[in-house]
N, C-alpha and C positions, 0 to 999 in steps of 0.2 A: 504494500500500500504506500504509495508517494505523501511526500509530506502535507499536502492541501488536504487530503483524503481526510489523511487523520487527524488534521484541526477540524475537520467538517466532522468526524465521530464522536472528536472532544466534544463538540457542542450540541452537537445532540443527545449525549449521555451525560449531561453536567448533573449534579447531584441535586437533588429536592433543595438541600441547604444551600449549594452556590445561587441556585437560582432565587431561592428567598433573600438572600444574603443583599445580590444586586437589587432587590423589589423594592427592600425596605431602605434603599440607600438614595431612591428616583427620587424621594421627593425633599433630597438636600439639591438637587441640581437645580439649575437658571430653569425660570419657567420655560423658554424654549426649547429645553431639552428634553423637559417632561413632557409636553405636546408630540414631540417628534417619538419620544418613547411609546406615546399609548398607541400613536399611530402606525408604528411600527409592530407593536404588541397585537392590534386589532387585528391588521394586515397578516400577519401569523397566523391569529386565530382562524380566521376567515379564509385562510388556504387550505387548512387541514379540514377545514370543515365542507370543504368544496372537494378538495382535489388532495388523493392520499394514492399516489404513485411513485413510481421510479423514475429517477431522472437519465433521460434519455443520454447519450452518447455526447451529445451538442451541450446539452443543459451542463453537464458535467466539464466539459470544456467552457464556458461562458464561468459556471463558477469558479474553476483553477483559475482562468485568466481576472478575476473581480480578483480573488486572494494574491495574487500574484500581483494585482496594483499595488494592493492593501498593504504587501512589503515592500513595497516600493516609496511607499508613501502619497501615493498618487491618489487622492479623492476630492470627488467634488464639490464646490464650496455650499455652505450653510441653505444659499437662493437656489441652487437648480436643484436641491433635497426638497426643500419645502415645494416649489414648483410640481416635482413628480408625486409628490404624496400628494399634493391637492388634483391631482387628474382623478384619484382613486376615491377620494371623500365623495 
């Protein structure tokens, strides 16, 4: 399993307590961070509840290549995040 693989298993198997850990720490953050979090929390939810498959051969490449900015340090500023979350509201 290549390295993206297995940060993508870490986060899917993160432990009840990690995940309470970050929950209860959301609402020390800037309020626009908490917006972007529920928004992003909802968006979650709202996949699994729709769609509980396997990521295609492509899908899997698009994610290697997002994590592979993500060490690079390469993401998009604060506007075109808020932008694409509001197509989906």
């Amino acid at each position: 399993m290549d390295d993206s693989r297995a940060r993508l298993c870490y986060i899917v198997y993160m432990s009840v307590k990690e995940i309470r850990a970050i929950v209860d720490r959301i609402h020390t953050w800037p309020q626009d961070k908490q917006e972007l979090a529920l928004v992003l929390l909802e968006w979650i939810e709202g996949r699994d509840l729709e769609d509980d498959h396997e990521l295609s051969p492509e899908e899997w490449a698009d994610l290697e290549e997002g994590l592979a900015e993500a060490d690079r340090g390469e993401f998009v500023s604060e506007e075109e995040m808020q932008a694409f979350f509001a197509k989906y509201k």
